[in-house]
C-alpha positions, 0 to 999 in steps of 0.5 A, a space after each residue: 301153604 297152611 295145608 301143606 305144612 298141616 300135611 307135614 306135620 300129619 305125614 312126619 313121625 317122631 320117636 316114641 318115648 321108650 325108644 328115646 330112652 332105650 337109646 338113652 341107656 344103651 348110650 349111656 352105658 357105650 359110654 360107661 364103658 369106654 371111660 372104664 377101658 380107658 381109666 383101665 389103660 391109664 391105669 396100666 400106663 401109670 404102673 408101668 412108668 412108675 415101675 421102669 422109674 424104679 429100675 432106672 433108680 436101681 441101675 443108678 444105685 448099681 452103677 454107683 455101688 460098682 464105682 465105690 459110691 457109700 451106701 448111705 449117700 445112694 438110697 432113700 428110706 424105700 431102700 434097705 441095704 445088706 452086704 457080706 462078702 461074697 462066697 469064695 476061698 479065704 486067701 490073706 495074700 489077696 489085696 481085693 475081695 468079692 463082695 454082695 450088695 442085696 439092695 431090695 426096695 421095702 415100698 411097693 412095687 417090690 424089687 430086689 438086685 445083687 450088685 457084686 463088687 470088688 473092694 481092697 483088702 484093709 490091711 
């Protein structure tokens, strides 16, 4: 029985140190790599949430904006607010005029929408 195991141990081969570490390294950087497409990825997962997070936000503004919602009561500090009255021809017998809401948001990423709404001639 020694013999045999004496055989074994004279005919078995192990790995060479350089190749130990050749594998070592090229396993090391599979894996640097991977953990790069993969923080790649979150990282584009990320933005994109946060950017369709921002469009929810501004629909919401928008739809409210249509509905006769305030300005102030809608946005945050993100936001900045101008309104003028929409480009058309003057006529004082009209009860309702055309106006442009451009709401841009200041903060990164950028977005700017036009909302038009109608509001009542004061009189």
């Amino acid at each position: 029985m020694f013999e045999r195991h004496e055989a074994k141990k004279r005919g078995a081969r192990g790995f060479a140190l350089p190749e130990v570490l050749i594998s070592a390294a090229i396993a090391a950087a599979m894996l640097a790599a991977s953990a790069s497409a993969l923080s790649t990825s979150l990282r584009g997962a990320r933005a994109a949430s946060e950017t369709a997070d921002i469009i929810q936000e501004a629909e919401n503004i928008a739809a409210r904006l249509k509905a006769g919602s305030e300005i102030d009561d809608l946005i945050g500090d993100e936001w900045e607010v101008t309104r003028a009255p929409h480009e058309t021809s003057e006529d004082a017998l009209r009860s309702h005029y055309l106006e442009t809401v451009t709401v841009s948001r200041t903060t990164s990423p950028a977005l700017t929408f036009h909302v038009y709404v109608i509001k009542e001639t004061k009189r």
